[in-house]
MARZAFI-396032 format. One record per residue (C-alpha): residue in one letter; x, y, z. Coordinates in steps of 0.5 Angstrom, whole numbers, plus 500, padded with zeros to 3 digits. Layout:
# residues N
AXYZ...
//
This chain:
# residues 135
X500500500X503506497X503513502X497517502X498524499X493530498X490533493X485537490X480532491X481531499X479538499X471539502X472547502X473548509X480550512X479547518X476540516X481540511X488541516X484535521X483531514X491533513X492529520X489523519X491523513X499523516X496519522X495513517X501514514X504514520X501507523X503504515X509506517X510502523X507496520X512497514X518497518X516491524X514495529X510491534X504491537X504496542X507501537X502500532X495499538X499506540X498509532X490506533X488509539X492516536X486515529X480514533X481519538X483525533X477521529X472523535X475529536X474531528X467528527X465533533X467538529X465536523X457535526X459542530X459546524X454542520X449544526X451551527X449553519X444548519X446542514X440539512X444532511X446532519X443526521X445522516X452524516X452524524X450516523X455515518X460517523X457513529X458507524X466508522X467509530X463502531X468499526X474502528X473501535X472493533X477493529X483496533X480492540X481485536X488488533X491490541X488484544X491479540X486477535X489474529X488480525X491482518X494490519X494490512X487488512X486493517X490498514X487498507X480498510X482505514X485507508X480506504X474508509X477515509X479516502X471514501X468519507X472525504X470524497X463522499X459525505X464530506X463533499X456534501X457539507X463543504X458547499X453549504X458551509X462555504X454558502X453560509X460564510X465558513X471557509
//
């Protein structure tokens, strides 16, 4: 698996959303690299619990704004985020218990789980909060 890079279409408009996008993006690379060069399993538990507590922190900040102007996809875009926490926590506790777990897999899935959010859901509330003045 190749490292993350952004572009263009990572971009939803909204500076502050794109930056904390930014730093998931660095925090997966970070757990393929661990994965890469062997580290071990506390190392990579440590790169996991990392993601999902900045993952919580941007969904929060995600729904925050979207609640603030009055984005009429809020319920839809909050179950979406409650689904992909479910799955990280799911898979994070079977990868730090000692559950046969492939880290490729587990590092695809993130990877592919992120990419696909950004450049779907997000996509919706960039316009709408860009057409009630945040940027």
């Amino acid at each position: 698996m190749t490292l993350l890079t952004w572009n263009h279409s990572c971009s939803v408009g909204v500076k502050a959303m794109d930056d904390q996008h930014g730093i998931l993006m660095d925090t997966i690379n970070e757990l393929r690299l661990a994965l890469v060069h062997g580290g071990g399993r506390d190392q990579v538990s440590a790169f996991l619990d990392k993601f999902i507590d900045f993952a919580r922190q941007h969904f929060a900040s995600e729904e925050q704004l979207m609640e603030r102007s009055g984005f009429p996809g809020l319920a839809a875009h909050c179950a979406e985020h409650r689904r992909m926490m479910e799955v990280l926590r799911a898979s994070a506790q079977r990868a730090q218990h000692g559950e046969d777990v492939q880290m490729r897999m587990l590092l695809c899935g993130l990877r592919d789980g992120f990419l696909d959010h950004i450049g779907g859901p997000d996509q919706e509330y960039g316009p709408w909060l860009n057409q009630h003045g945040m940027r």
